[in-house]
N, C-alpha and C positions, 0 to 999 in steps of 0.2 A: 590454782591447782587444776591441771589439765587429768580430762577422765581419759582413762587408756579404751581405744577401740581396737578392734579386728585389724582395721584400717593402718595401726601406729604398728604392726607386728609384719615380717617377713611370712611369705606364707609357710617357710619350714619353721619359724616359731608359733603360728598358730596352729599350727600341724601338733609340735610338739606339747604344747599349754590342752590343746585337747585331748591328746593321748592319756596324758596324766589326770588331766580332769575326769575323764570318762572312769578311768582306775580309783579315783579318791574313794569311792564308796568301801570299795573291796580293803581299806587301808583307814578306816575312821578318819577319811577326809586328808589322811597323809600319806600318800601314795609313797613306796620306796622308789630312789632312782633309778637302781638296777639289779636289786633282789628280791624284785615282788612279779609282777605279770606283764613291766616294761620289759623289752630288751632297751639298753641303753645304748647307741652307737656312738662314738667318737662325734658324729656329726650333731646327733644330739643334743651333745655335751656342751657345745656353740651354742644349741640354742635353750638349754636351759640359763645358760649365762646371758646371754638377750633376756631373757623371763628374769631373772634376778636383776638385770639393769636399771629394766624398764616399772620393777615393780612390783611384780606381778605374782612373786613366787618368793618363797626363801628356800635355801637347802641347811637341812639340820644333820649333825653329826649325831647318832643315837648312843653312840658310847664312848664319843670324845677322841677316836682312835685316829681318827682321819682316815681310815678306809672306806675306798669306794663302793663296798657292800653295806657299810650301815648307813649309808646317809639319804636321806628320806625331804621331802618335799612339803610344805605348809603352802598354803592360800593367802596371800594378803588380803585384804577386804577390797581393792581394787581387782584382784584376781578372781575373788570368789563374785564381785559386779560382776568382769567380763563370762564368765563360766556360764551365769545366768543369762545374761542380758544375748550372748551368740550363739550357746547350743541346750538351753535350755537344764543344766543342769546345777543341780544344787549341793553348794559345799558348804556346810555347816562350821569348819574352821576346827582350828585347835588351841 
């Protein structure tokens, strides 16, 4: 089982994984994709799919709709390691 580093991520998905990490707090550690204090861009959007690939991330649907306004971000335990371990911040999970 390989641990994901900084190093395994494009710098626009570490870009992105920190955006969101930074926001978790403001979100009980579940940051919205794109109806909370993200703006969400198209590019983005590539690279939450890289974070979901890799691992790192899930995207949850909040009321099943499949709209891109309610769906919201969790932490894997591999994601809430890297959050820690490269910008020193702490996600408690959901």
């Amino acid at each position: 089982d390989e641990t994901m580093t900084a190093a395994n991520l494009t710098a626009a998905s570490l870009e992105t994984f920190k955006t969101y990490a930074e926001d978790a707090d403001n979100w009980s550690d579940c940051p919205w994709v794109s109806s909370g204090n993200v703006t969400c861009t198209q590019a983005m959007r590539g690279n939450i799919s890289d974070l979901v690939k890799k691992g790192l991330v899930e995207v949850n649907d909040y009321e099943g709709r499949g709209m891109a306004r309610d769906m919201y971000i969790t932490f894997t335990d591999e994601g809430r390691t890297l959050a820690a371990d490269e910008f020193g911040i702490e996600i408690d999970g959901y």
